[in-house]
N, C-alpha and C positions, 0 to 999 in steps of 0.2 A: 472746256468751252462747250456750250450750249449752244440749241440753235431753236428760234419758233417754228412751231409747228407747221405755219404756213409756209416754209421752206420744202418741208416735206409733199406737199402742195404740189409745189413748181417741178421737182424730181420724178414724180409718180407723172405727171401729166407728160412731162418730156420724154420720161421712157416706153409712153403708152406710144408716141407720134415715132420713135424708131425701128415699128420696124415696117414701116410703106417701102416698095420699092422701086426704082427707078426704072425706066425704061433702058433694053439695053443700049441702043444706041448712043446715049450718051454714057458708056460708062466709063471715059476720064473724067467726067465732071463729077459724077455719082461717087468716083471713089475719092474723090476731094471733100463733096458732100458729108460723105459717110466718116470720111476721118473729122473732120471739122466737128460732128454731131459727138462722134466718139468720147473727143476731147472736149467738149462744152458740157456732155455727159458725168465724166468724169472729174471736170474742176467742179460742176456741182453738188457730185456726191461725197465729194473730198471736203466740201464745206458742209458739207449738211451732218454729217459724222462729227460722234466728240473726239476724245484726246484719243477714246476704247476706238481706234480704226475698222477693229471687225462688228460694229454694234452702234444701235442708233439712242441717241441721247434727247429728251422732250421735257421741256420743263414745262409745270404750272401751277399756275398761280390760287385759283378759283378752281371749284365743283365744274364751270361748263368747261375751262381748260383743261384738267384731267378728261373727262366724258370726252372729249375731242381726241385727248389724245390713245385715250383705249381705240375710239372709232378708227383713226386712221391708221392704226399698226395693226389692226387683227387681220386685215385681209393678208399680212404678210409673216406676225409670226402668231404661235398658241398663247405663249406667256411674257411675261415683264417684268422686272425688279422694281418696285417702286420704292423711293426714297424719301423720305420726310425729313425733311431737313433745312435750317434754318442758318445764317449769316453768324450770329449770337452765341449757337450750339456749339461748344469746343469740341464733344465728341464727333460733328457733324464734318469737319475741319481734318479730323481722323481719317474718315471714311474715306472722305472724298481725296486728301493724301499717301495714302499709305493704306487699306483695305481695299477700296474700287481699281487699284492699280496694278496688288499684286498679280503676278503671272499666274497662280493658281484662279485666284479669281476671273482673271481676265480669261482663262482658256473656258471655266465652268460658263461663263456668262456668254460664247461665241454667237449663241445664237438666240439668245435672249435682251432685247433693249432694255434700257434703263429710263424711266419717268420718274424725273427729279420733283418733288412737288415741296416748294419752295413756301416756307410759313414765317420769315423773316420778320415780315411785316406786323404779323399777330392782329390783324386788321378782322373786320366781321366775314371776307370771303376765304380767309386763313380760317378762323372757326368753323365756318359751314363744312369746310373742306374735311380739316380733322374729324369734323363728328361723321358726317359722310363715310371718312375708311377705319373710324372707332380706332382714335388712336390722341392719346392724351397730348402729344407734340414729339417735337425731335428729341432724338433720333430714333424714328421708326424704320423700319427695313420690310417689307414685304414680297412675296409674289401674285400676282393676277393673273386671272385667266382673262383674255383679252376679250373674247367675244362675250361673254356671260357680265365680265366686270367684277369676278368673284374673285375671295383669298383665297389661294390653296390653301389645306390645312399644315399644320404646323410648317408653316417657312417667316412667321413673324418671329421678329429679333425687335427688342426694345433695348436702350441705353445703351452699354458698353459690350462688342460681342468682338473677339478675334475673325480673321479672312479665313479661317478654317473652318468657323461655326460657319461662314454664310457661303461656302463650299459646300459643307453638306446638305447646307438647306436647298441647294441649288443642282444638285447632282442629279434628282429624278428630272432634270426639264433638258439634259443635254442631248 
């Protein structure tokens, strides 16, 4: 499961507002406050997270939805998996079952988010999109450097690659 960016949004502003502190004299109220925030914290980071619990999941659609979504992760990690991938794509079906899940993958990617960049559609901002990260269609696999917006070198994977190839693509970023 996926979630929009502007969720990312509501998370980031809400944890910015946590840590004000109360005066002490009301601190039975303060620590009701403060559990209450905890737990509202928390159901929304629980939502914002894909199926990967330790890693944030961003899908897009369009050139400005990626660009949004490089912008909003970099203040928090270096790099990103990016995914190309499409509805249509049987290999893409692969990934997203049984590659993106394994444990080995899942530990190499801990702290690396995933931006799914969705070309289902094959529409003119699915074109712009692909030609934008030079890449013919699904299934493409990449890494980014978040701030810059660039590929690392060699960690593109195109068509059909095993969870151990993109384990190693993935090993210098742990």
């Amino acid at each position: 499961m996926q979630f929009p960016i502007s969720m990312m949004t509501a998370i980031v502003s809400c944890s910015e507002q946590a840590g004000t502190a109360e005066p002490r004299r009301h601190r039975a109220i303060s620590v009701t406050r403060r559990q209450f925030l905890i737990a509202g914290l928390t159901t929304a980071a629980a939502t914002c997270v894909s199926v990967r619990a330790d890693a944030v999941t961003l899908t897009a659609m369009t050139l400005a939805d990626y660009q949004s979504a490089l912008t909003r992760l970099s203040p928090h990690y270096e790099a990103a998996l990016v995914d190309i991938g499409a509805e249509w794509c049987a290999f893409c079906e692969t990934i997203d079952n049984e590659i993106l899940p394994d444990p080995g993958v899942r530990r190499a990617m801990e702290r690396i988010p995933l931006i799914k960049v969705d070309v289902t559609r094959m529409d003119q901002y699915s074109h712009e999109l692909l030609r934008y990260l030079h890449a013919d269609g699904p299934p493409t696999l990449f890494v980014v450097h978040l701030a810059s917006g660039r590929e690392y070198r060699d960690t593109r994977s195109v068509r059909a690659f095993r969870a151990s190839d993109l384990i190693r693509r993935l090993r210098p970023f742990r």
